[in-house]
C-alpha positions as CSV (number, residue, x, y, z in Angstrom):
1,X,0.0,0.0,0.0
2,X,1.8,3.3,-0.5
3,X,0.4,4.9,2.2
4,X,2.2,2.8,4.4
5,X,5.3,3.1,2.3
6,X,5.3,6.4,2.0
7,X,3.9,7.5,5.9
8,X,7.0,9.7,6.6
9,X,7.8,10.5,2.3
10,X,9.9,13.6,2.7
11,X,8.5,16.9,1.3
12,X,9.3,20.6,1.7
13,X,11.4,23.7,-0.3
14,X,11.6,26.8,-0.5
15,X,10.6,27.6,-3.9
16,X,13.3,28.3,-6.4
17,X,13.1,29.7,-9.9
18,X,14.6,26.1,-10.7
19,X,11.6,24.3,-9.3
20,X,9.7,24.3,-12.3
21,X,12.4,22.5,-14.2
22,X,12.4,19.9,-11.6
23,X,8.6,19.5,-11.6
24,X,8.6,19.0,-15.2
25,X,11.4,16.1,-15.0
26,X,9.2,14.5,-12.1
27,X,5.9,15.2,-14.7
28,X,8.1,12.4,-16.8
29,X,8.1,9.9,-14.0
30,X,4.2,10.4,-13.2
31,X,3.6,9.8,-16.7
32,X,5.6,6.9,-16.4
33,X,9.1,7.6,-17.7
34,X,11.1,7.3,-14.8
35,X,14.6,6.6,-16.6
36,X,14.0,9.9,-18.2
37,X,13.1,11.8,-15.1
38,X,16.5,10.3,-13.6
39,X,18.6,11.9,-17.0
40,X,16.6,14.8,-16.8
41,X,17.1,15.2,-13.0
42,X,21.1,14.4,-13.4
43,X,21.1,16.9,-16.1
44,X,19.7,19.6,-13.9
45,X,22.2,19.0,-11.2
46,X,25.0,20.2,-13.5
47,X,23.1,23.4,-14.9
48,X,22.1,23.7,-10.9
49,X,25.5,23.1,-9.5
50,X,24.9,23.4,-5.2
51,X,21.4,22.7,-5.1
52,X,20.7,20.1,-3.1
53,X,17.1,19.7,-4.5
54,X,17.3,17.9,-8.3
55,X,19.9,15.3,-5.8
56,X,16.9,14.5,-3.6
57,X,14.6,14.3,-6.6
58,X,16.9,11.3,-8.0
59,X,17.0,9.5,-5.0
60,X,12.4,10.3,-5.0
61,X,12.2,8.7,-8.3
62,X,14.5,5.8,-7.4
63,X,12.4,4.8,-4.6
64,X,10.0,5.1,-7.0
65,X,11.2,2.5,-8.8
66,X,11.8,0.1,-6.1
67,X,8.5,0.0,-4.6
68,X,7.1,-1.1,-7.9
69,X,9.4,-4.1,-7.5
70,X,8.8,-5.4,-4.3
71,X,9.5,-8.8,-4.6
72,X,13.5,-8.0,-5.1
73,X,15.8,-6.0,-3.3
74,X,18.1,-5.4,-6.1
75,X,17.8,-1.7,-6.0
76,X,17.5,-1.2,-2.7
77,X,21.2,-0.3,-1.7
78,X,21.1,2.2,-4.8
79,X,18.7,3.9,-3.2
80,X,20.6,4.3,0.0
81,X,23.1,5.5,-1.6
82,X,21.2,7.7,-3.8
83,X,19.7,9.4,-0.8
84,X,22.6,9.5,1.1
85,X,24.4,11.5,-1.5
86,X,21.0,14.0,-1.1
87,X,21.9,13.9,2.4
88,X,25.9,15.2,2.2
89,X,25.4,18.1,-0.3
90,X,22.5,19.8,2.4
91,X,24.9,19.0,4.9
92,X,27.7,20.6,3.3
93,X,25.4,23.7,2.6
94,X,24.3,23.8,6.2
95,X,27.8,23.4,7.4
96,X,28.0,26.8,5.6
97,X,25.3,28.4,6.2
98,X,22.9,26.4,9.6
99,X,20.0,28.9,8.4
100,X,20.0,27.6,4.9
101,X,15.8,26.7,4.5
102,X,16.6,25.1,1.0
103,X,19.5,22.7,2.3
104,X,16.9,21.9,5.6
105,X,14.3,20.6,3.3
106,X,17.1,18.8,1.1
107,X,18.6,17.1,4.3
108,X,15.0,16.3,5.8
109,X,14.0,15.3,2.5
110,X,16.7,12.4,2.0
111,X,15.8,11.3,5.5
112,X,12.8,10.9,5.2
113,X,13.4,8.9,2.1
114,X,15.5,6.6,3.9
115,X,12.6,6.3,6.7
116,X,10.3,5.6,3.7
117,X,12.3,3.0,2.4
118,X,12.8,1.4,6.0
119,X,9.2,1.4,6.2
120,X,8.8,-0.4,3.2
121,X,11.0,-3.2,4.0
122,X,9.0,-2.9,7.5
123,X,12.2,-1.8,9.3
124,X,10.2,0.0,12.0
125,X,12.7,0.8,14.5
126,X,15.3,2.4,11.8
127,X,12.0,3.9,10.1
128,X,11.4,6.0,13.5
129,X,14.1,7.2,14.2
130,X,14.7,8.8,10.4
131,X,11.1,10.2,10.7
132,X,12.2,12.3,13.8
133,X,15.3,13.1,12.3
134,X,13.0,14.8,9.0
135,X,10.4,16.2,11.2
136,X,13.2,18.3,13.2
137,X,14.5,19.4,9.5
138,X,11.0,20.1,8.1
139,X,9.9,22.2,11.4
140,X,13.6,24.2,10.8
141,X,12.6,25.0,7.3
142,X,8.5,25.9,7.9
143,X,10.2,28.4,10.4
144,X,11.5,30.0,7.8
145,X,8.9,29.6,5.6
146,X,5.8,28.9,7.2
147,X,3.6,28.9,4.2
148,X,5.0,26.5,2.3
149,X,3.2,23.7,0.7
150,X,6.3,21.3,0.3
151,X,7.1,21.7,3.6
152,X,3.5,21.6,4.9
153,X,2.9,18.3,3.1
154,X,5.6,16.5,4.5
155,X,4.7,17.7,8.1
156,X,0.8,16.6,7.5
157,X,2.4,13.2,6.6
158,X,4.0,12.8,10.3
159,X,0.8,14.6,11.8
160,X,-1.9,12.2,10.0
161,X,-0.5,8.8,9.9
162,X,0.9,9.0,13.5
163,X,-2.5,10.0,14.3
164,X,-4.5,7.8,12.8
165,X,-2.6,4.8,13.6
166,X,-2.7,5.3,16.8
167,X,-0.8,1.5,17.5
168,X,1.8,1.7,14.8
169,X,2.3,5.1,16.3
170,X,2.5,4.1,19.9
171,X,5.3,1.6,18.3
172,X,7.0,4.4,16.6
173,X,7.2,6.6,20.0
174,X,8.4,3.9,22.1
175,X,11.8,3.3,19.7
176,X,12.5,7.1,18.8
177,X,9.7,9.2,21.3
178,X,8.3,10.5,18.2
179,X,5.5,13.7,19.1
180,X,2.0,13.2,18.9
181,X,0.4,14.2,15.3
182,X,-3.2,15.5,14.5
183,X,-5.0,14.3,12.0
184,X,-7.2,17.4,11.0
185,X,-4.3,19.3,10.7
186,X,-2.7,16.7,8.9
187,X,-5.2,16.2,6.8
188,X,-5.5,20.1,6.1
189,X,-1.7,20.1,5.0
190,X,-1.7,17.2,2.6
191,X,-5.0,19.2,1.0
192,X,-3.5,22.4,0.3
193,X,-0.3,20.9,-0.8
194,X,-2.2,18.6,-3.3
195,X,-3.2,22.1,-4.6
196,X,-0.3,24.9,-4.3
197,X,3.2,22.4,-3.9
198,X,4.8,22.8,-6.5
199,X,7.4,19.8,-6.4
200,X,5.1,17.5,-4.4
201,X,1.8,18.2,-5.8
202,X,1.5,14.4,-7.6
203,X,2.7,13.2,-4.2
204,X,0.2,14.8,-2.2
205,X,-2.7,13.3,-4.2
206,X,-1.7,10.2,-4.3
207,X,-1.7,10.2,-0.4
208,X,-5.3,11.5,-0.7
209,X,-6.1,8.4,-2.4
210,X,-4.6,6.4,0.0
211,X,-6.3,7.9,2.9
212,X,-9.5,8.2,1.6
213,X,-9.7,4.8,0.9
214,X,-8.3,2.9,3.6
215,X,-8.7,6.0,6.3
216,X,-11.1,8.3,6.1
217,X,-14.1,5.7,4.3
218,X,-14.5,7.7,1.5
219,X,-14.2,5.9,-1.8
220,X,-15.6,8.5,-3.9
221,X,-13.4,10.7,-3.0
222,X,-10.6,8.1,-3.6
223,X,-11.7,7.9,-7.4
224,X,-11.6,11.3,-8.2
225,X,-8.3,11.1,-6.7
226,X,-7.3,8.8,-8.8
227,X,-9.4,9.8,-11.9
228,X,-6.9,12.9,-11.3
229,X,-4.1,11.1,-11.4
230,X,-5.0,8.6,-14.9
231,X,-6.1,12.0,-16.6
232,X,-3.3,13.8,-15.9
233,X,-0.7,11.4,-16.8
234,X,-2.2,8.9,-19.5
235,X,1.5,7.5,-20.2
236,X,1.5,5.4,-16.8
237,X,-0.9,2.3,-16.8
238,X,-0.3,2.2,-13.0
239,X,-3.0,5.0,-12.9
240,X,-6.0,3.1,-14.9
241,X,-5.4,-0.2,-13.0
242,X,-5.6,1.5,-9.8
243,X,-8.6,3.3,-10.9
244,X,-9.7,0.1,-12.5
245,X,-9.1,-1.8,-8.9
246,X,-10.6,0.6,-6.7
247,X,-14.1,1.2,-9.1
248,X,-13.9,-2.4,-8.2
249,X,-13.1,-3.4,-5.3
250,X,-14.1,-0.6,-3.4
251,X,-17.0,0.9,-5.2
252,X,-18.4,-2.2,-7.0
253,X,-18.9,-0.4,-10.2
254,X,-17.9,-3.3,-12.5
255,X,-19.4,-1.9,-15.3
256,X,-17.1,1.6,-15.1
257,X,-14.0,-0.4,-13.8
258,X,-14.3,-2.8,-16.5
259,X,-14.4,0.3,-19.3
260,X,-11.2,1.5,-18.2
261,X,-9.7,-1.8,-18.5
262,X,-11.4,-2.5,-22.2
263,X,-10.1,1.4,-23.2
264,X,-6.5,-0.1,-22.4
265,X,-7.3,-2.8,-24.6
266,X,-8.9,-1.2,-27.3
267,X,-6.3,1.2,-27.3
268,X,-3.4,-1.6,-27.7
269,X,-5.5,-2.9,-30.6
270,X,-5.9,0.0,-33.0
271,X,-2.3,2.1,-31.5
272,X,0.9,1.8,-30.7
273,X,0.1,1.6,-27.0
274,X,1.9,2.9,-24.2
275,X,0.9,-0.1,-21.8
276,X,4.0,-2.8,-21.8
277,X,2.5,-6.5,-22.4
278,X,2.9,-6.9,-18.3
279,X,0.5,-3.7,-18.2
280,X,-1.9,-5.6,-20.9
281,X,-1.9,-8.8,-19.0
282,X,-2.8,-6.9,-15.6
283,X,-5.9,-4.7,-17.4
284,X,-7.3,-8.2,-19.0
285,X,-7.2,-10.0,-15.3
286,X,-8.7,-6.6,-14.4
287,X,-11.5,-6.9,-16.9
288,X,-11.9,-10.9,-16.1
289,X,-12.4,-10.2,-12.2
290,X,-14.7,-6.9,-12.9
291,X,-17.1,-9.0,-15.2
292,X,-16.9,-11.8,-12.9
293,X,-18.3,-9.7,-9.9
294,X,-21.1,-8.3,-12.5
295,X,-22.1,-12.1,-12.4
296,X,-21.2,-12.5,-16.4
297,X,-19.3,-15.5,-16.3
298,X,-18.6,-16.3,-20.4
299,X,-18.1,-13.3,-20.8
300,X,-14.9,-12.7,-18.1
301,X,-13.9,-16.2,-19.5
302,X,-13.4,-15.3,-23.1
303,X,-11.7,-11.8,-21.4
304,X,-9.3,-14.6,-19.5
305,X,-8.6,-17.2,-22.1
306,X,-5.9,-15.1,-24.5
307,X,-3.9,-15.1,-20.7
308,X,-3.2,-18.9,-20.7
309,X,-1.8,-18.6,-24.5
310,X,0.0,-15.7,-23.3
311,X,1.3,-17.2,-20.1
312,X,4.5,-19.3,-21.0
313,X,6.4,-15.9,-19.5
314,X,4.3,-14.6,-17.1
315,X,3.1,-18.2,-15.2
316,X,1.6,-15.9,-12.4
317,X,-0.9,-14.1,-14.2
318,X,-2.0,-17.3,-15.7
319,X,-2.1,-18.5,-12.8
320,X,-4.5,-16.1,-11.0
321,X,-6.5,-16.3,-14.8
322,X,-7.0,-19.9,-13.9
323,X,-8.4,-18.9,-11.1
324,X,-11.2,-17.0,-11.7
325,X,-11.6,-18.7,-15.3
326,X,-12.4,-21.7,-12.2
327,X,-15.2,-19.8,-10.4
328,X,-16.5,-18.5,-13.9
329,X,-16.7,-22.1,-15.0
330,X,-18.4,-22.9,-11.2
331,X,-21.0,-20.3,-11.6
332,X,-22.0,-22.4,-15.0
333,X,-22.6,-25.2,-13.1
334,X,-19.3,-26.9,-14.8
335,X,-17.5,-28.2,-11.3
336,X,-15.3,-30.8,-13.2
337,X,-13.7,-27.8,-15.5
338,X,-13.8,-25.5,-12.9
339,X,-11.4,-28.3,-10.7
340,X,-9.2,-28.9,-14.0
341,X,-8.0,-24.8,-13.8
342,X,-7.8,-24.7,-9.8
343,X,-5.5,-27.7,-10.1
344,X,-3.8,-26.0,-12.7
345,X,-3.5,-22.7,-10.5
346,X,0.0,-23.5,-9.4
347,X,2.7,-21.4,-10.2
348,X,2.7,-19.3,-6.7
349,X,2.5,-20.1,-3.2
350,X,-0.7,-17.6,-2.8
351,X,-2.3,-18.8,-6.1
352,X,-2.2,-22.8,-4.8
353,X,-3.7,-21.4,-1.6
354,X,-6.4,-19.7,-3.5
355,X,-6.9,-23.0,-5.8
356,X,-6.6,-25.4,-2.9
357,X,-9.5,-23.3,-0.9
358,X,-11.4,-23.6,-4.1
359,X,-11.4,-27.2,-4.7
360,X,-12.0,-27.7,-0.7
361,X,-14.9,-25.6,-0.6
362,X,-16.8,-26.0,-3.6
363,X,-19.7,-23.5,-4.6
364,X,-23.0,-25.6,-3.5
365,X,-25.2,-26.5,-6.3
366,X,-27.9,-24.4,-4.5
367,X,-26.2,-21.2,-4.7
368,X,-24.9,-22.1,-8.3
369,X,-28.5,-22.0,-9.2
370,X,-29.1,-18.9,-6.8
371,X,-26.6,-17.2,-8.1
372,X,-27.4,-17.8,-11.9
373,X,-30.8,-16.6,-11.1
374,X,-29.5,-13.6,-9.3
375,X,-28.1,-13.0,-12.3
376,X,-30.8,-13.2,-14.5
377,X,-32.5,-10.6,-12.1
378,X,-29.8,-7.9,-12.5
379,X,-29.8,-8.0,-16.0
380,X,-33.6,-7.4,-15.7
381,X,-33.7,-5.2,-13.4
382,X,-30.6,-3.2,-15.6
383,X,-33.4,-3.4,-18.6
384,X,-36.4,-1.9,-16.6
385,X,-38.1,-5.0,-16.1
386,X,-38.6,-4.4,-12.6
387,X,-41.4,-7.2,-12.3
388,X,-39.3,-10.0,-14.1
389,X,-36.5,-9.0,-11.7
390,X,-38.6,-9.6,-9.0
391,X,-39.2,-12.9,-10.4
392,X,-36.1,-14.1,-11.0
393,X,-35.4,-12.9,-7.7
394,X,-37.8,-14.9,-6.1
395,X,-36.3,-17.5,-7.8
396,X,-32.7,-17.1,-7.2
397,X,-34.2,-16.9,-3.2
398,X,-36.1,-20.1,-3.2
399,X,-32.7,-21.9,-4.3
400,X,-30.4,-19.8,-2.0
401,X,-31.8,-17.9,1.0
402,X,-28.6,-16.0,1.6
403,X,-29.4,-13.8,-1.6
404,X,-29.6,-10.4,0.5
405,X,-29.4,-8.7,-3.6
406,X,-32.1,-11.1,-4.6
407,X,-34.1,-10.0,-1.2
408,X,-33.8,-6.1,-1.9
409,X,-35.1,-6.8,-5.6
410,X,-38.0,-8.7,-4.2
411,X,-38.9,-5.8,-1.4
412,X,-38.4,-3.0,-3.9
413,X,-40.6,-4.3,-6.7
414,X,-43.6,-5.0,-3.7
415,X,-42.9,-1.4,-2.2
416,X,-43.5,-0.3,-5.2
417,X,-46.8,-2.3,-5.8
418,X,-47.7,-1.0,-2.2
419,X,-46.7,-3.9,0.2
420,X,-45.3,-1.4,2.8
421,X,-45.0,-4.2,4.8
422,X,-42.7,-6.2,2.4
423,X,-39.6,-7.6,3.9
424,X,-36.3,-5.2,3.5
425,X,-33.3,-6.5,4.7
426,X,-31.4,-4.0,7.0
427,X,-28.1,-4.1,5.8
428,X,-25.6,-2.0,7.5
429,X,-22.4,-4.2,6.0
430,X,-21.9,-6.0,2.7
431,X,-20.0,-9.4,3.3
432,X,-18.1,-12.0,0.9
433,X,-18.7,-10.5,-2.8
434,X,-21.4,-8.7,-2.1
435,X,-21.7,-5.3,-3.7
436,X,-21.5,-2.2,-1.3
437,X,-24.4,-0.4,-2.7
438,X,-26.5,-2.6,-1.0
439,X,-25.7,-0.7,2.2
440,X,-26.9,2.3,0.3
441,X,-30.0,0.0,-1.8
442,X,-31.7,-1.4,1.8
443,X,-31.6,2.2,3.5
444,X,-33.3,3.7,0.3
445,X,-36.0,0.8,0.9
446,X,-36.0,1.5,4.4
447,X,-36.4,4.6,3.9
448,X,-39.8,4.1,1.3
449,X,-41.2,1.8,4.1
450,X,-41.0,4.1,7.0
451,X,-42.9,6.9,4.3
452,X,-45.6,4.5,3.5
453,X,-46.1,4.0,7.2
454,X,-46.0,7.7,8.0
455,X,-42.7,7.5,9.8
456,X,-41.1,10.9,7.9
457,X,-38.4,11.4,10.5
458,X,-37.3,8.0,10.3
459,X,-37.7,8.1,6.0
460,X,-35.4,11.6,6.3
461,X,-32.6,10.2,8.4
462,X,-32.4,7.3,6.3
463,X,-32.2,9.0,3.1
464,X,-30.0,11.6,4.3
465,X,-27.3,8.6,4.4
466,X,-27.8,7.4,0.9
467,X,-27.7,11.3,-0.2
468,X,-24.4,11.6,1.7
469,X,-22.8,8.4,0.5
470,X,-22.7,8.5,-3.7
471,X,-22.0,4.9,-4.2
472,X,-21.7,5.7,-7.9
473,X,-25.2,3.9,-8.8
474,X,-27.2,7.1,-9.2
475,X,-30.5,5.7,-9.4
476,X,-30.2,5.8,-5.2
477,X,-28.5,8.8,-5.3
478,X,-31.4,10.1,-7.0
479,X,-33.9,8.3,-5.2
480,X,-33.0,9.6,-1.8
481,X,-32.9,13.1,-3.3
482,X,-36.4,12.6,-4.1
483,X,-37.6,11.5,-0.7
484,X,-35.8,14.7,0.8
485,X,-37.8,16.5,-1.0
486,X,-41.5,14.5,-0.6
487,X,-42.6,11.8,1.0
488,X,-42.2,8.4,-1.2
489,X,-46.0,7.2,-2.8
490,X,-46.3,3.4,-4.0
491,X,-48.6,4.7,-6.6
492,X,-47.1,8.1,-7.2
493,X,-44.8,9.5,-10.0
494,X,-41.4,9.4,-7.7
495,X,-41.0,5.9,-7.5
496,X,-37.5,5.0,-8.5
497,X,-36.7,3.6,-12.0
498,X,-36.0,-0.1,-11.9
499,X,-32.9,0.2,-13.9
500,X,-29.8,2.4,-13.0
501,X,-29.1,4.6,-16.4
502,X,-25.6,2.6,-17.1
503,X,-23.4,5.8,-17.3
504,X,-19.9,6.8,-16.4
505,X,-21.1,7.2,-13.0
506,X,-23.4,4.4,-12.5
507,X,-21.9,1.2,-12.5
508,X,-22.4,-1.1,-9.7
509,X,-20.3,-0.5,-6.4
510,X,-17.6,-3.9,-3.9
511,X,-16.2,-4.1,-0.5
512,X,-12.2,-4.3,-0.3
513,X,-11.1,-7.3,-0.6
514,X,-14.3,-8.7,-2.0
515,X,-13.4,-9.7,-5.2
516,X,-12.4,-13.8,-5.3
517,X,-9.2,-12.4,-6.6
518,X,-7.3,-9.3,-5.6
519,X,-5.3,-8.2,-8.3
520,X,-4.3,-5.2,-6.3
521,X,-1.2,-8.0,-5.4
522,X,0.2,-8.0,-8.1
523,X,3.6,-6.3,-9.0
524,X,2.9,-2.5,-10.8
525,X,6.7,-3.5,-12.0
526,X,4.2,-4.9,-15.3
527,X,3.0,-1.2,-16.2
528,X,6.4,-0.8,-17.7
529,X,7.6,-3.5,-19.8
């Protein structure tokens, strides 16, 4: 996760007519060109000659580099060195001059990469005590500066993290007695940086992603992060399959996820595309999983299939293909095919895992058939058909009770007919591979039942919370707009549609970790060759 990696990521300068240069050369490694950021960056330490700053920036784009290869260490002493050399020419300017704000940030700046990279390779205690270090630096240079938004957004960093991780951060303080942080005015910094720094701008909002998915419970917020991020810099596939993931995995629009992995494709087809073959492989499996989730099972299988032809060099995404080509193939009823590609499912210690739990605990053949009627009903529902959903629904039910989807079909299609006293299923949490938006789906219904029975405080508070959350389907967005404003009527013109409008915005939201495969695993080192 680079939040984690990059808690304590150095960040602070006082701004130099330079600084634009050096933005532009780290614009080359956000658009993923990072061997030309590093010539760029080199090149601009000569014309630059005492600037501490462009030394930093190589070592920032190294570590770049290095965390999209996890799995080796290879690098990893290049970067030490890289960001020790950062570290000697602020030192030697401070040795000059201890007042020097632009040799602070520098020397802060290559600490805190080192305490990044400790922190990647989970080396807490050596992590700590270089945080302090560049949080002593970064409060020397704010002093001097205290409105800048390099320097503010490296400060946020230490103030958010250490306060929202409250154990880690109790860790942290018992090895180097690091301060307290604050999250608000953490999370204020990282903000404005993500809108005024100038050399950390990138960096900032990709922490915002970070923490609004996994900290602050805000996945929309976490797209447009990231929808930032893929606009802005089209060249670096590492963008769209994080998008792709998150629309996912954490908003269950599989529809919307699965379009950004199909525009990678398309694009590969009819252009020269910027995507390496790794980054092709990764936005198929992407697609695969996404129509998977949308319960289209041929149709993620066909997406899979050209992986296994494809896979004599890349064993691992065949691997995890063979894996959900497995569950497609369970979904269809087919349990001795599905076994074949689980058994097949070998070439990692996680994927055997994965296959083993697979062929130990087999899909029943009562919630093969539930879920093949679900199915049926979503695709109805998705037409308008909101009675034949309902039916199908019934269906998929009657073969498998645990269809809480199937259940919210059934009670919206009988609130709608009038039966305020249908069944709704409260659901405050999805679970397995449910969707999320049925958190958002059962209060909406909820919120139609307590209106039918008169209970308009109850029906506001409930649709207050499905206004507030946008869980990308719009047609509960929308709903819950219209019950601010009036009451819901079974028989009146503002019953909802029984079919989201299938938009950008409106695929169907997941919970993290939901999907039967996380491809968020997988090694970004594939975006680039």
């Amino acid at each position: 996760m680079i939040a984690a990696a990059a808690l304590l990521l150095a960040a602070g300068v006082v701004a130099s007519p330079s600084d634009r240069e050096y933005r532009a050369a780290l614009d080359l490694l956000y658009d993923g060109r990072a061997d030309a950021a590093r010539v760029r960056l080199r090149e601009l330490e000569g014309t630059h000659p005492g600037d501490p700053v462009p030394v930093y920036l190589q070592a920032l784009v190294l570590a770049w580099i290095v965390e999209q290869q996890p799995e080796t260490t290879a690098r990893d002493r290049e970067l030490e060195e890289a960001s020790d050399r950062a570290f000697l020419v602020a030192d030697a300017r401070l040795r000059a001059d201890p007042g020097d704000a632009r040799a602070l940030f520098a020397r802060g700046a290559a600490r805190g990469l080192r305490s990044r990279q400790h922190l990647f390779r989970a080396q807490r205690g050596d992590a700590a005590r270089t945080a302090a270090q560049m949080r002593e630096d970064l409060r020397a240079a704010r002093d001097r500066d205290p409105e800048d938004a390099d320097v503010l957004f490296g400060l946020g960093l230490y103030d958010y993290y250490v306060d929202v991780l409250p154990r880690f951060a109790r860790l942290l303080r018992f090895l180097s007695r690091l301060p307290a942080g604050d999250r608000a005015r953490g999370l204020a910094a990282i903000e404005e940086a993500a809108r005024s720094s100038m050399l950390h701008g990138v960096e900032a909002r990709v922490q915002l992603y970070e923490i609004h998915a996994f900290y602050e419970d805000d996945p929309e917020a976490a797209a447009a992060d990231m929808e930032e991020l893929a606009r802005r810099y089209p060249g670096w596939p590492l963008w769209r399959l994080k998008l792709a993931e998150h629309l996912r995995d954490r908003l269950g629009a599989y529809a919307e996820s699965g379009a950004v992995a199909r525009r990678m494709l398309d694009a590969s087809e009819t252009v020269r595309s910027e995507a390496g073959p790794g980054a092709l492989a990764l936005a198929r499996l992407s697609l695969g999983e996404s129509l998977l989730l949308d319960l289209r099972p041929e149709e993620a299988r066909q997406a899979l299939l050209p992986l296994l032809d494809a896979g004599a060099g890349r064993p691992a995404l065949a691997a995890r293909a063979r894996l959900l080509i497995g569950r497609s193939l369970e979904l269809e009823g087919e349990s001795d095919g599905a076994a074949a590609h689980y058994r097949a499912a070998s070439a990692d210690r996680e994927s055997r895992k994965r296959a083993q739990s697979a062929l130990a605990r087999p899909l029943s053949a009562a919630e093969v058939e539930g879920r093949q009627r679900l199915a049926l009903a979503r695709r109805a529902r998705e037409a308008g058909r909101g009675d034949l959903a309902a039916a199908r629904a019934r269906e998929a039910l009657s073969a498998w009770p645990a269809a809480r989807e199937a259940a919210l079909i059934v009670a919206e299609q009988a609130l709608r007919e009038g039966g305020e006293e249908a069944h709704v299923p409260s659901i405050d949490e999805a679970r397995g591979d449910e969707p999320p938006w049925l958190v958002a789906w059962s209060r909406l219904l909820r919120a139609r039942q307590a209106d039918a029975r008169g209970q308009r405080a109850l029906a506001l508070d409930l649709y207050k919370k499905v206004y507030e959350h946008d869980s990308r389907r719009t047609d509960l967005r929308d709903g819950a707009a219209e019950g601010l404003r009036s009451p819901f009527h079974p028989d009146g013109p503002r019953a909802v549609p029984s079919a989201p409008a299938r938009d950008k915005r409106t695929s169907i939201p997941t919970a993290p970790g939901a999907g039967f495969l996380d491809v968020s695993r997988f090694s970004t080192a594939a975006c680039t060759g």
